[in-house]
N, CA and C atoms as a LAMMPS dump frame, in Angstrom:
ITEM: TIMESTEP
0
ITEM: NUMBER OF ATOMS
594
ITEM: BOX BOUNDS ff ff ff
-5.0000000000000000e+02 5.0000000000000000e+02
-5.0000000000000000e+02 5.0000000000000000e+02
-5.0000000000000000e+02 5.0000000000000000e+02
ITEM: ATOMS id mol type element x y z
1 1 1 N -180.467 -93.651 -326.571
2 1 2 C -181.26 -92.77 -325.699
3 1 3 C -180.306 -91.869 -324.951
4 2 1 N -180.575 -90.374 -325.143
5 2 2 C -179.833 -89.673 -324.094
6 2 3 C -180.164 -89.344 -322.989
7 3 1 N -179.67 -88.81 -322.292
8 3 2 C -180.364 -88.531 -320.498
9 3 3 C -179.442 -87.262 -320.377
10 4 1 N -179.644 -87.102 -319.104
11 4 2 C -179.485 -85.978 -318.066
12 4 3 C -178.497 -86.402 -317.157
13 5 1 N -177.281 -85.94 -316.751
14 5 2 C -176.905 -86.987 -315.486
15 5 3 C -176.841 -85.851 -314.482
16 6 1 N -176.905 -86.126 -313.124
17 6 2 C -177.262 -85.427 -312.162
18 6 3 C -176.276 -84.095 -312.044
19 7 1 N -174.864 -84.028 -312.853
20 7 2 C -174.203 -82.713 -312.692
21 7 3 C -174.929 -81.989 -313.817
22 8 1 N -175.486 -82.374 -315.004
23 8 2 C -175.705 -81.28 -315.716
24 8 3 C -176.404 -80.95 -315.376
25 9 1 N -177.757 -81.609 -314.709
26 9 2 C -179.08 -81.143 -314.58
27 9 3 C -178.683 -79.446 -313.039
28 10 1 N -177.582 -80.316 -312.469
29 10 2 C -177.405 -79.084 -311.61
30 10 3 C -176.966 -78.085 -311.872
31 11 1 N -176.237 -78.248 -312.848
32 11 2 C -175.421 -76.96 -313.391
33 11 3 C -176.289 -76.022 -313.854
34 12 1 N -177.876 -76.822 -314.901
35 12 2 C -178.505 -75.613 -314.851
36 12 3 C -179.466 -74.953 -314.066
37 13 1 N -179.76 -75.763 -313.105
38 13 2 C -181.129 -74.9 -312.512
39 13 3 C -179.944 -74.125 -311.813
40 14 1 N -178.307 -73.753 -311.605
41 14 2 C -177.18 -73.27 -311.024
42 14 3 C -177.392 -71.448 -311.849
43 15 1 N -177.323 -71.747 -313.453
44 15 2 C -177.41 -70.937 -314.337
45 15 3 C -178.872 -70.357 -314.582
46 16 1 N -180.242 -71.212 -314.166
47 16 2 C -181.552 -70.802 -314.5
48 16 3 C -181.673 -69.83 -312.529
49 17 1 N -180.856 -70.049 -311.61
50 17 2 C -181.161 -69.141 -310.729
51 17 3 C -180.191 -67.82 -310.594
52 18 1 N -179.313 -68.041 -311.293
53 18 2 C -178.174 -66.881 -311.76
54 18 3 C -178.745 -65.923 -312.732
55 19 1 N -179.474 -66.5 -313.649
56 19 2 C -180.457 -65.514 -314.433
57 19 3 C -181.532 -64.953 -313.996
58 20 1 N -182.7 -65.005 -313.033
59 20 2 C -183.499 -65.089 -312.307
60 20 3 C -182.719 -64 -311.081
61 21 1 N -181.881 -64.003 -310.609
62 21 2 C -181.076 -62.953 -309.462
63 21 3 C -180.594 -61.508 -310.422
64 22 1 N -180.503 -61.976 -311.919
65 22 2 C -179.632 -60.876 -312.444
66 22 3 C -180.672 -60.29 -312.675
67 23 1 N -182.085 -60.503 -313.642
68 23 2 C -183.128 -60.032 -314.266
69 23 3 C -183.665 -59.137 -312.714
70 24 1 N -184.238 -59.858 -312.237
71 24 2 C -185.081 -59.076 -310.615
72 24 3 C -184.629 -57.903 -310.476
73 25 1 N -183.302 -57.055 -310.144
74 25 2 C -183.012 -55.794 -310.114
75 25 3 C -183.233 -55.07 -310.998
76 26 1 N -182.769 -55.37 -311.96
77 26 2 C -182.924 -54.561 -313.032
78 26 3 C -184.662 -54.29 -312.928
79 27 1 N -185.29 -55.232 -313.33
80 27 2 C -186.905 -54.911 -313.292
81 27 3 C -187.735 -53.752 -312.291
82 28 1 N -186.841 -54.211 -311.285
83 28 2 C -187.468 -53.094 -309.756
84 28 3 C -186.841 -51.949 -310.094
85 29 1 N -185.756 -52.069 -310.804
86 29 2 C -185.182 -50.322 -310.968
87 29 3 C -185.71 -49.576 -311.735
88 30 1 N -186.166 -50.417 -312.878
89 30 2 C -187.203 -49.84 -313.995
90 30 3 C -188.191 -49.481 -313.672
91 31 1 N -189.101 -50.11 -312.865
92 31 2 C -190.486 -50.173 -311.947
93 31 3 C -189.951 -48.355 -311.125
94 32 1 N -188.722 -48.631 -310.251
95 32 2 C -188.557 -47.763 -309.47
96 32 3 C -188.535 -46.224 -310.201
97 33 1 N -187.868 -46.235 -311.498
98 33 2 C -187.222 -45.159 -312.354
99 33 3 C -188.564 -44.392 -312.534
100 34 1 N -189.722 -45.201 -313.215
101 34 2 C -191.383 -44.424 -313.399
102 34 3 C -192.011 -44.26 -312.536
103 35 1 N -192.014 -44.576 -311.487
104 35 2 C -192.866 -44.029 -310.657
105 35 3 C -192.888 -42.326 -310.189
106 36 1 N -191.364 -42.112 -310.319
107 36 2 C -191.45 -40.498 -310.355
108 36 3 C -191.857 -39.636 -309.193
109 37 1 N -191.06 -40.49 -307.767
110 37 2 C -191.356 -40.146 -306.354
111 37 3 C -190.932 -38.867 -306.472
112 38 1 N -190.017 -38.05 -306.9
113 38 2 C -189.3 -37.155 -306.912
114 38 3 C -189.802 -35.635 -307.133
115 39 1 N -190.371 -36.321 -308.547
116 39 2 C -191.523 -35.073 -309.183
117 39 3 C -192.498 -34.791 -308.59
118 40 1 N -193.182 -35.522 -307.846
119 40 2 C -194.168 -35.236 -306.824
120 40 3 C -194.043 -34.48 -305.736
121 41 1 N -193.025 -34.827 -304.796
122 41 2 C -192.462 -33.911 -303.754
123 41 3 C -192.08 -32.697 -304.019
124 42 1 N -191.336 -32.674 -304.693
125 42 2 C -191.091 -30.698 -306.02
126 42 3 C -192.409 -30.228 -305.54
127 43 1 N -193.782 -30.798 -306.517
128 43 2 C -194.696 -30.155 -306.809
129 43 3 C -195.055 -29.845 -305.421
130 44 1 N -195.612 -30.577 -304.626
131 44 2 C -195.918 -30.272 -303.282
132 44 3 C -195.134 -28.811 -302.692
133 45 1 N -193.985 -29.275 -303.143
134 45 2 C -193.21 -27.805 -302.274
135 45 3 C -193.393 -26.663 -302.704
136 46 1 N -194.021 -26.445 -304.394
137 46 2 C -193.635 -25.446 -304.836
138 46 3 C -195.083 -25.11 -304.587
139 47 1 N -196.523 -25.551 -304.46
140 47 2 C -197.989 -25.161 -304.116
141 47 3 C -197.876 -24.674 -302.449
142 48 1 N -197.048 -25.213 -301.855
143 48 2 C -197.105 -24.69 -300.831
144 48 3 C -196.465 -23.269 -300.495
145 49 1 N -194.988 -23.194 -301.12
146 49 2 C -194.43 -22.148 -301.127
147 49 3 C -195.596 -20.835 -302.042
148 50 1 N -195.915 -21.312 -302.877
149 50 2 C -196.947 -20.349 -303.446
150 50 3 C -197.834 -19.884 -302.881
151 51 1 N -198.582 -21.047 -302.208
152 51 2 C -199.911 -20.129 -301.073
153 51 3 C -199.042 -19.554 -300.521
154 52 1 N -197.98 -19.87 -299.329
155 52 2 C -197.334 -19.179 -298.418
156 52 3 C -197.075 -17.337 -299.229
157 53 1 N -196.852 -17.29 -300.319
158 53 2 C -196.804 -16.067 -300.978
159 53 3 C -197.637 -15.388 -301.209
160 54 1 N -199.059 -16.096 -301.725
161 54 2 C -200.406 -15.732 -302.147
162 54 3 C -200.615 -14.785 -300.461
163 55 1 N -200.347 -16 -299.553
164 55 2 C -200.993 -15.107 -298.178
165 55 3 C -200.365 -14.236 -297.979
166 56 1 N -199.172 -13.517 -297.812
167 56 2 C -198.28 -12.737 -297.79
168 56 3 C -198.75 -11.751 -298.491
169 57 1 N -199.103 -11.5 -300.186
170 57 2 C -199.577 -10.379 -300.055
171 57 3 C -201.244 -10.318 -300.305
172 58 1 N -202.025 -10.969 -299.892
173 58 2 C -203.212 -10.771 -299.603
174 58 3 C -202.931 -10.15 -298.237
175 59 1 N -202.124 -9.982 -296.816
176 59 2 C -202.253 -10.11 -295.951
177 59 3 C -201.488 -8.361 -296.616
178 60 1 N -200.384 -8.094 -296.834
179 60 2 C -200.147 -6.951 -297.095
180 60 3 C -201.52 -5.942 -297.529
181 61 1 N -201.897 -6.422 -298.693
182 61 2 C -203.354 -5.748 -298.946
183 61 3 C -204.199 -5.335 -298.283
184 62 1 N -204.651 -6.102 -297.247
185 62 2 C -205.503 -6.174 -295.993
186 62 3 C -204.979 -4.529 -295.292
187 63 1 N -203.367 -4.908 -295.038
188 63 2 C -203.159 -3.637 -293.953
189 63 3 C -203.041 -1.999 -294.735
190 64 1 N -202.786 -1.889 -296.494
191 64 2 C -203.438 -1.221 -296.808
192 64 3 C -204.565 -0.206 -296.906
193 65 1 N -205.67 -1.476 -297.043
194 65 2 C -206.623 -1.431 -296.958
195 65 3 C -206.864 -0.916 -295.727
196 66 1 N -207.14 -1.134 -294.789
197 66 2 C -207.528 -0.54 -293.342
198 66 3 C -206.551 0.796 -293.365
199 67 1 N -205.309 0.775 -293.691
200 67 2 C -204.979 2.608 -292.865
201 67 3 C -205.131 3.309 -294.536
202 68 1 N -206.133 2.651 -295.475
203 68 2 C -206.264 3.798 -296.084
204 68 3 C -207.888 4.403 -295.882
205 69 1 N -208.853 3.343 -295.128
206 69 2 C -209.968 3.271 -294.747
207 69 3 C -209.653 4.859 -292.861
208 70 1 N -208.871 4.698 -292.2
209 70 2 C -208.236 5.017 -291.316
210 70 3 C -207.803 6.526 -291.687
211 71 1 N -207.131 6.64 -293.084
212 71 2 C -206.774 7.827 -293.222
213 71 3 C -207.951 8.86 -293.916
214 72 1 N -208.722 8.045 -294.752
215 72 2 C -210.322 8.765 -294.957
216 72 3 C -211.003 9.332 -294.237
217 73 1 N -211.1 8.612 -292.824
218 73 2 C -211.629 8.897 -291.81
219 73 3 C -211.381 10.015 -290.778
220 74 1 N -209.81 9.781 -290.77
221 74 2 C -209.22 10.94 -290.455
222 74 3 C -209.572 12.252 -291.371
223 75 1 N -209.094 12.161 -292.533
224 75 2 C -209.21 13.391 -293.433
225 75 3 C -210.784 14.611 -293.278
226 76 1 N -211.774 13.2 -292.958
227 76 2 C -213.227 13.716 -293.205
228 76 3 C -212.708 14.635 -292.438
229 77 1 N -212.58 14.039 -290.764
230 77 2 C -212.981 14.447 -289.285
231 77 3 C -212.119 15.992 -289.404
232 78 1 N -210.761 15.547 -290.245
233 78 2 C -209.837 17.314 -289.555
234 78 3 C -210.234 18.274 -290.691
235 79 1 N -210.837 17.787 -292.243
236 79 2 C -212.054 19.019 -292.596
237 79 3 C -212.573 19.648 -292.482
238 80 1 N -213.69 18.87 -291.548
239 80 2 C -215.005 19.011 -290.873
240 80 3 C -214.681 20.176 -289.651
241 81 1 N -213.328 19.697 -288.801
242 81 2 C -213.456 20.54 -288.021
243 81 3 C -212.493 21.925 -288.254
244 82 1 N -211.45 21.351 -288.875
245 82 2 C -210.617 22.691 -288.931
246 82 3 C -209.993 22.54 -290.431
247 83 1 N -211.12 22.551 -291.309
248 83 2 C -210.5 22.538 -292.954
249 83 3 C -210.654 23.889 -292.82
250 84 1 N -209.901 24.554 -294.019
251 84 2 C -209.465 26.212 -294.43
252 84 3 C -210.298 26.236 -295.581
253 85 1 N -211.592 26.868 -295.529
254 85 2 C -212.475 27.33 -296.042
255 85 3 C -211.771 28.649 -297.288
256 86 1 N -211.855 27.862 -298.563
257 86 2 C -211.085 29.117 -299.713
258 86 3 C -212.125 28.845 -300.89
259 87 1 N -212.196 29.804 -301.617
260 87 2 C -212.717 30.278 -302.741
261 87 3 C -211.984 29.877 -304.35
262 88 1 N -212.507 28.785 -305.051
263 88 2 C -211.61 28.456 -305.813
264 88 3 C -212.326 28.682 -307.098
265 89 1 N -211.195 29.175 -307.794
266 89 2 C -211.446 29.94 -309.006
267 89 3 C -211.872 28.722 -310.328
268 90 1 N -212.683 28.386 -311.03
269 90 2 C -212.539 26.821 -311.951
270 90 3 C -211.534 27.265 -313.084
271 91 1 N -210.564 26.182 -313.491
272 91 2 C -209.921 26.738 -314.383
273 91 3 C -210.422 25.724 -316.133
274 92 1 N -211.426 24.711 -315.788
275 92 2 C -211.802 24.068 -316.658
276 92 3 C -212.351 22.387 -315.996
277 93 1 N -213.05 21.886 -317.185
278 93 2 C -214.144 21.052 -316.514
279 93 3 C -213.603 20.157 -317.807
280 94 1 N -213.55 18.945 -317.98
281 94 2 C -212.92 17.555 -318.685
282 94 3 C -214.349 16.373 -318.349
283 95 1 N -215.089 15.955 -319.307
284 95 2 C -216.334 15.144 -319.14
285 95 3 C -215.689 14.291 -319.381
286 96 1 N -216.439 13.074 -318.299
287 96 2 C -215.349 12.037 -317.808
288 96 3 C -216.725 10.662 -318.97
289 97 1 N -215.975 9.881 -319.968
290 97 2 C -216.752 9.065 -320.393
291 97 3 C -217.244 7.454 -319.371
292 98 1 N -218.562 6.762 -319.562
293 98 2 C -219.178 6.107 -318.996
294 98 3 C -218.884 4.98 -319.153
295 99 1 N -219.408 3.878 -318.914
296 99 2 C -218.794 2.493 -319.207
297 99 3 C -218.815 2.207 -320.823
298 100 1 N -219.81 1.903 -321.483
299 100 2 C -219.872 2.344 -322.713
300 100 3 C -218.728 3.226 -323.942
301 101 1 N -219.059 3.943 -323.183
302 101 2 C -217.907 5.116 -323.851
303 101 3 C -218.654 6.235 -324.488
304 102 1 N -219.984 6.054 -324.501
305 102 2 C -220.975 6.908 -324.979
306 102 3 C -221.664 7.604 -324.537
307 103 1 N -221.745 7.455 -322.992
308 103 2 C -222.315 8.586 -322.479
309 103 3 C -221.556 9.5 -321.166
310 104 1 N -222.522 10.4 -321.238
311 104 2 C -221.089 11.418 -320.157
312 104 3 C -221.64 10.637 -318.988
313 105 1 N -220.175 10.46 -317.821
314 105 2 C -220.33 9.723 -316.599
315 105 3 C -220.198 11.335 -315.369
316 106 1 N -219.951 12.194 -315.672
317 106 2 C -219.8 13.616 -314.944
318 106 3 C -218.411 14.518 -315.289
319 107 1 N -217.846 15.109 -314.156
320 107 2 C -217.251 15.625 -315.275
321 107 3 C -216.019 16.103 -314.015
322 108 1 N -214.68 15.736 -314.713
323 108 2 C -213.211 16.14 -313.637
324 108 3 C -213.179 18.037 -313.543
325 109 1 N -213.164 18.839 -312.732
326 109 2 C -212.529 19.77 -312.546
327 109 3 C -211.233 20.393 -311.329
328 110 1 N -210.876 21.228 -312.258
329 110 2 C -209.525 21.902 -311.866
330 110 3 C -209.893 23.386 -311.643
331 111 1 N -208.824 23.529 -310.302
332 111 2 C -208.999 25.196 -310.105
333 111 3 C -207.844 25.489 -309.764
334 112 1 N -208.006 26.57 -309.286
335 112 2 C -207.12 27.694 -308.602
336 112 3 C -207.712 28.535 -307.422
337 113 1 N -206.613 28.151 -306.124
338 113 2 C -207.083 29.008 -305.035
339 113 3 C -205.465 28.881 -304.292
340 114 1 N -205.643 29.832 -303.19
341 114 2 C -204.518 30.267 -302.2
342 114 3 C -204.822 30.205 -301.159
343 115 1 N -203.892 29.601 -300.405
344 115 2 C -204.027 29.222 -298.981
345 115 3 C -202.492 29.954 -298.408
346 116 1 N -202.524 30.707 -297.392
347 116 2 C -201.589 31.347 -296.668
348 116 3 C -200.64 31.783 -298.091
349 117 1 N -201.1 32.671 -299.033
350 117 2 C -200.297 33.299 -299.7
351 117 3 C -199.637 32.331 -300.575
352 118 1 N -200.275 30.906 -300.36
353 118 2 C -199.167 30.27 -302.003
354 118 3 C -200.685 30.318 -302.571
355 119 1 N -200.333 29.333 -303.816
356 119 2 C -201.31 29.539 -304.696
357 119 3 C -201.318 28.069 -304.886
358 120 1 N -202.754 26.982 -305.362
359 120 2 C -202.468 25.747 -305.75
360 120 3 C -203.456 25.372 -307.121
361 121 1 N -202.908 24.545 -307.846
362 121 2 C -203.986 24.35 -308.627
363 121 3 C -203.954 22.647 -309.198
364 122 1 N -205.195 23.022 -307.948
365 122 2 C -205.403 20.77 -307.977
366 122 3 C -206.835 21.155 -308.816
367 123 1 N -207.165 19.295 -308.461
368 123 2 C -208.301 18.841 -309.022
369 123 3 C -209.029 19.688 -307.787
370 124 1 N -210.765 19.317 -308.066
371 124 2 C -211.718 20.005 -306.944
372 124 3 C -212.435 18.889 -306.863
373 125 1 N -211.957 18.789 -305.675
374 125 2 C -212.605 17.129 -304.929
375 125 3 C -213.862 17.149 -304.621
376 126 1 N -215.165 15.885 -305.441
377 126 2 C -216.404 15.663 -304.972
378 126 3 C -217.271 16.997 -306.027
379 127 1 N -216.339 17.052 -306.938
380 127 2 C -217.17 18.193 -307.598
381 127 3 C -217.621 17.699 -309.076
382 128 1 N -218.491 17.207 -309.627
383 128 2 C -218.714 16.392 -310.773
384 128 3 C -219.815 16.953 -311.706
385 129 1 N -219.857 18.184 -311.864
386 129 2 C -220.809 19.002 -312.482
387 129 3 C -219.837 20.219 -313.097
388 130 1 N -220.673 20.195 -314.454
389 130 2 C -219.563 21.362 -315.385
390 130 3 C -219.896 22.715 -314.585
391 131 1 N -218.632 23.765 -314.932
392 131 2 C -219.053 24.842 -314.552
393 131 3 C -218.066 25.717 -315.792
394 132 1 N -218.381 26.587 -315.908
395 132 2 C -217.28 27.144 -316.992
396 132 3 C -216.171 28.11 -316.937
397 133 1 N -214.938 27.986 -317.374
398 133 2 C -214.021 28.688 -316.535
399 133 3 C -214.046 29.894 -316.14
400 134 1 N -213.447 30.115 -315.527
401 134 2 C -213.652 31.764 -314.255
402 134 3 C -214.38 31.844 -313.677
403 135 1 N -215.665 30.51 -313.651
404 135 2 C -216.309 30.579 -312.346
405 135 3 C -215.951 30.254 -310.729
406 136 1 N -216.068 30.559 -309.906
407 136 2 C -215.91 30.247 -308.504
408 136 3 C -217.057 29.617 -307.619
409 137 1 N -216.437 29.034 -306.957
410 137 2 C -216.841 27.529 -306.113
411 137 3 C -216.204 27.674 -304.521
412 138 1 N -217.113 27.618 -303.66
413 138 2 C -216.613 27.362 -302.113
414 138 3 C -216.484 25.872 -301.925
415 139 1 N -214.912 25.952 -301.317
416 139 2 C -214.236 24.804 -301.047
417 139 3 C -213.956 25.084 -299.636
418 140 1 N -213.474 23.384 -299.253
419 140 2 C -212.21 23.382 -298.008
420 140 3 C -211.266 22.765 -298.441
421 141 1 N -210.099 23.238 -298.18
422 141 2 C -208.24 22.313 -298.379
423 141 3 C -208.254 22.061 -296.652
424 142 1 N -207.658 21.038 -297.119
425 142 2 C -207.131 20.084 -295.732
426 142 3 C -206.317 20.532 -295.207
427 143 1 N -206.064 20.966 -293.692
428 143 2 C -205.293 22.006 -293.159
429 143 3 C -204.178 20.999 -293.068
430 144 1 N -203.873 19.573 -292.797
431 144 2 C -202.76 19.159 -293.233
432 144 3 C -201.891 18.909 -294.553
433 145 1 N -202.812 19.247 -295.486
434 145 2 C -202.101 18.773 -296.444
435 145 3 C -203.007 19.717 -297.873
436 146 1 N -202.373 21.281 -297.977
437 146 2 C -203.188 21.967 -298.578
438 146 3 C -203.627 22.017 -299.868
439 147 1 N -202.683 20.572 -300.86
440 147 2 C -203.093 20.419 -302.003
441 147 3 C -204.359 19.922 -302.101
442 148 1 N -204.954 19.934 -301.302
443 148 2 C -206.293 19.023 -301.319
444 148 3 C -207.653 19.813 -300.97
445 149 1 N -208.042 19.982 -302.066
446 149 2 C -209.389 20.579 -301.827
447 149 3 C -210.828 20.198 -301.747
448 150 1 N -211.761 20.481 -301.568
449 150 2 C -213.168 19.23 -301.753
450 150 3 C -214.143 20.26 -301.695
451 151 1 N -215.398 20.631 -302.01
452 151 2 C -216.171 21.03 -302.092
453 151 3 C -216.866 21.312 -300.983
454 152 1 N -217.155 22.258 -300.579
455 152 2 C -217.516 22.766 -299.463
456 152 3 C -219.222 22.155 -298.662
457 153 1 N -220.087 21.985 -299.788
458 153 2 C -221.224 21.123 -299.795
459 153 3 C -220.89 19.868 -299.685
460 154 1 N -220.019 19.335 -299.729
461 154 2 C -220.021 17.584 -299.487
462 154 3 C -219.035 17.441 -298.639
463 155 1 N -218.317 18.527 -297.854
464 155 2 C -217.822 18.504 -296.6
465 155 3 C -218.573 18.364 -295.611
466 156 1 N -219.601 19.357 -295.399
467 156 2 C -220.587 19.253 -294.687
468 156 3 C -221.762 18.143 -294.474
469 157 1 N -221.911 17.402 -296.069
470 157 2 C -222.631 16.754 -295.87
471 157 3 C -221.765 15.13 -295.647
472 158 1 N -220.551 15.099 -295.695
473 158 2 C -219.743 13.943 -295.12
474 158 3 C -219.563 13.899 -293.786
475 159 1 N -219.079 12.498 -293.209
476 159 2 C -218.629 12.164 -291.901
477 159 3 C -218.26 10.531 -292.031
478 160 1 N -217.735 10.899 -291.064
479 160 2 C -216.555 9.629 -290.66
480 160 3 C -217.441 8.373 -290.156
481 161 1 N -216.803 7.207 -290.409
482 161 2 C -217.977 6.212 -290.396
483 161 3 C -216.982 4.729 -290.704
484 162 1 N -217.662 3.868 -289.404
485 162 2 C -216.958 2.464 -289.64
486 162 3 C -217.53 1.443 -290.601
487 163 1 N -218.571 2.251 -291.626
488 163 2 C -218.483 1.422 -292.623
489 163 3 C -217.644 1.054 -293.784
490 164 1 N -216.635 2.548 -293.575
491 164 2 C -214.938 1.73 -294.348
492 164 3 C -214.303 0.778 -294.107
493 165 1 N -214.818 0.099 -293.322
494 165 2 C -213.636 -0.714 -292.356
495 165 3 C -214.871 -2.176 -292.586
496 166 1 N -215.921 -2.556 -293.284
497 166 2 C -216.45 -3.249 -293.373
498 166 3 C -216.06 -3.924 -294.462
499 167 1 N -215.371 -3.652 -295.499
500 167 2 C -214.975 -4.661 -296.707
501 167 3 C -213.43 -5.204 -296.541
502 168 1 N -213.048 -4.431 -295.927
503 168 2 C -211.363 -4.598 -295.087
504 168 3 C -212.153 -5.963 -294.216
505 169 1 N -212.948 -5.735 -293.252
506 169 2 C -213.378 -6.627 -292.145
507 169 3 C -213.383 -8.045 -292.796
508 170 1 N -214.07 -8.183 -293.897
509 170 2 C -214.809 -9.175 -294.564
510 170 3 C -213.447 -9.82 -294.996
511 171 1 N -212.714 -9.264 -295.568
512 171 2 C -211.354 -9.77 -296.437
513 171 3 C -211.009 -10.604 -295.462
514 172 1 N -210.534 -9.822 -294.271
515 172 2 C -209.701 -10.563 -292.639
516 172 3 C -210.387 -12.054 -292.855
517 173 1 N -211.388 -11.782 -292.373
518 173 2 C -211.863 -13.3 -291.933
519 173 3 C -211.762 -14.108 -293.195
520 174 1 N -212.134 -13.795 -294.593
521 174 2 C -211.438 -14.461 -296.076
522 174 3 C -210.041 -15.761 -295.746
523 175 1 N -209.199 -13.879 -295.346
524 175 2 C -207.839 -14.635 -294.964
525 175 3 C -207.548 -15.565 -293.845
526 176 1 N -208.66 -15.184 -293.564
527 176 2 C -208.02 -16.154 -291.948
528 176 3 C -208.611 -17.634 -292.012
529 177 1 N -209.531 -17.723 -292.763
530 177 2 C -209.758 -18.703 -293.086
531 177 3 C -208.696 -19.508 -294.567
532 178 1 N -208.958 -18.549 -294.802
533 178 2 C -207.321 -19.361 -296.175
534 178 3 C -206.088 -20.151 -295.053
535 179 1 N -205.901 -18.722 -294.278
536 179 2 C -203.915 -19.167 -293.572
537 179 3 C -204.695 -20.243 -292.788
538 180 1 N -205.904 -21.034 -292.429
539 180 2 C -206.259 -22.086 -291.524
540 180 3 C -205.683 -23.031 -292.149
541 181 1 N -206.825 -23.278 -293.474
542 181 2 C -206.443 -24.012 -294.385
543 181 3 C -205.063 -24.486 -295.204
544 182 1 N -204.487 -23.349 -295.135
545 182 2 C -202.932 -23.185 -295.695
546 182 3 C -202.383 -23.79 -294.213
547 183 1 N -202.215 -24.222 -293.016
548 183 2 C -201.64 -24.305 -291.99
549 183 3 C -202.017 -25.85 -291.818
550 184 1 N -203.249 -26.354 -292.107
551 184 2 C -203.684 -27.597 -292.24
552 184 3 C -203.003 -28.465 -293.374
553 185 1 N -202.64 -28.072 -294.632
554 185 2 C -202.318 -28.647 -296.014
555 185 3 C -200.749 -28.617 -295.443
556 186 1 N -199.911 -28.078 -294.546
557 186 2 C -198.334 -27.876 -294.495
558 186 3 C -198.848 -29.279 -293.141
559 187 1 N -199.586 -29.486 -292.119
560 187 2 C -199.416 -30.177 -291.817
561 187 3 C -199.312 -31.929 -292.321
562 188 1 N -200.461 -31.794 -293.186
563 188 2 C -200.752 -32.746 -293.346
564 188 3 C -199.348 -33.643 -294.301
565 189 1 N -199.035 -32.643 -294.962
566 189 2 C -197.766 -32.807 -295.562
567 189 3 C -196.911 -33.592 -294.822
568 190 1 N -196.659 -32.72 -293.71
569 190 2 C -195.284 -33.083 -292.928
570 190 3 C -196.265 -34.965 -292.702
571 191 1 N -197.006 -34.936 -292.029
572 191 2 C -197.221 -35.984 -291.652
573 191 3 C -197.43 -37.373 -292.618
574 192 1 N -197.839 -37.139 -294.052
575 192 2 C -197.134 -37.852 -294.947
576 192 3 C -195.438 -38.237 -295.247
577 193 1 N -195.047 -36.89 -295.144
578 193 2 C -193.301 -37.392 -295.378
579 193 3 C -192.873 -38.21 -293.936
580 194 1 N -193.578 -38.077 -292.7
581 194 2 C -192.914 -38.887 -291.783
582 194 3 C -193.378 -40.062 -292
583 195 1 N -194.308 -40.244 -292.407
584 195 2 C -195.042 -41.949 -292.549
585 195 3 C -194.22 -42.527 -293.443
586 196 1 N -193.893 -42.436 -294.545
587 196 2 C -192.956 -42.632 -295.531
588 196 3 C -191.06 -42.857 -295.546
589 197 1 N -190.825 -41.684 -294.355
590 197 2 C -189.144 -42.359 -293.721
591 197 3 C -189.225 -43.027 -292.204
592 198 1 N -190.816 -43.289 -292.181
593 198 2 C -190.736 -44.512 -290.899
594 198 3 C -190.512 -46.027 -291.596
């Protein structure tokens, strides 16, 4: 009959807890290696840095938007009161196609007129009806800026008005509700990464 005598039996549960200490790390490192804490935090940074951009130029857009709503307004008003009333000669009419592509949507024209002795030859603003060349058309050019001409009938019948400033308006509050939200998601963040190196 063989037996066990009390050194061997110690020697191995000596060697069965030496194996048992070596295996355990290794396992948690493996465990540790997939979990993939790393890749997660990236992603976080890079959705955030992105809205932070998204708002940036939505927010550029916005101020666009308003001083070009701003400069319309202006333009009507110094027309209206002190545009330079000229006589513009048509030099040709271009039919502008429709969504389709099939039917006429109105039609681009170009002229010729002189303001203080130069001569210009723009488009004729607000004018969307053929006329055939060498006919003449009463306009106003914008006493600031005389390449610009517009039709003398839809000068008069324009004016300045804060309903430009109503789709600009609408955007604002859009955004301002985004950068809330965007200001809430950076917090909440931070307050995860502190829970985590407490």
């Amino acid at each position: 009959m063989t037996g066990t005598t009390p050194d061997e039996g110690g020697e191995r549960r000596e060697r069965d807890a030496v194996t048992d200490d070596y295996q355990g790390p290794n396992l948690d490192h493996r465990v540790a290696s997939l979990r993939g804490a790393a890749a997660a935090g990236v992603g976080r940074r890079f959705w955030l840095f992105a809205g932070a951009l998204i708002l940036i130029v939505c927010a550029a857009a916005l101020v666009v938007s308003f001083v070009n709503a701003a400069s319309d307004n202006a333009r009507i008003t110094r027309m209206k009161s002190h545009g330079i009333t000229v006589t513009v000669t048509v030099s040709g009419c271009t039919g502008n196609a429709g969504g389709s592509g099939s039917n006429s949507a109105g039609y681009t024209c170009r002229g010729r007129y002189a303001v203080d002795g130069v001569t210009y030859r723009e488009l004729i603003g607000s004018m969307s009806t053929f006329a055939p060349s060498g006919s003449k058309v009463r306009a106003v050019a914008d006493p600031s800026h005389h390449s610009t001409v517009v039709l003398a009938s839809a000068v008069a019948t324009s004016a300045a008005s804060t309903g430009a400033y109503v789709r600009p308006g609408l955007s604002t509050a859009v955004l301002a509700a985004l950068t809330m939200a965007y200001v809430r998601a950076v917090r909440r963040t931070r307050e995860v990464a502190e829970q985590r190196t407490s």
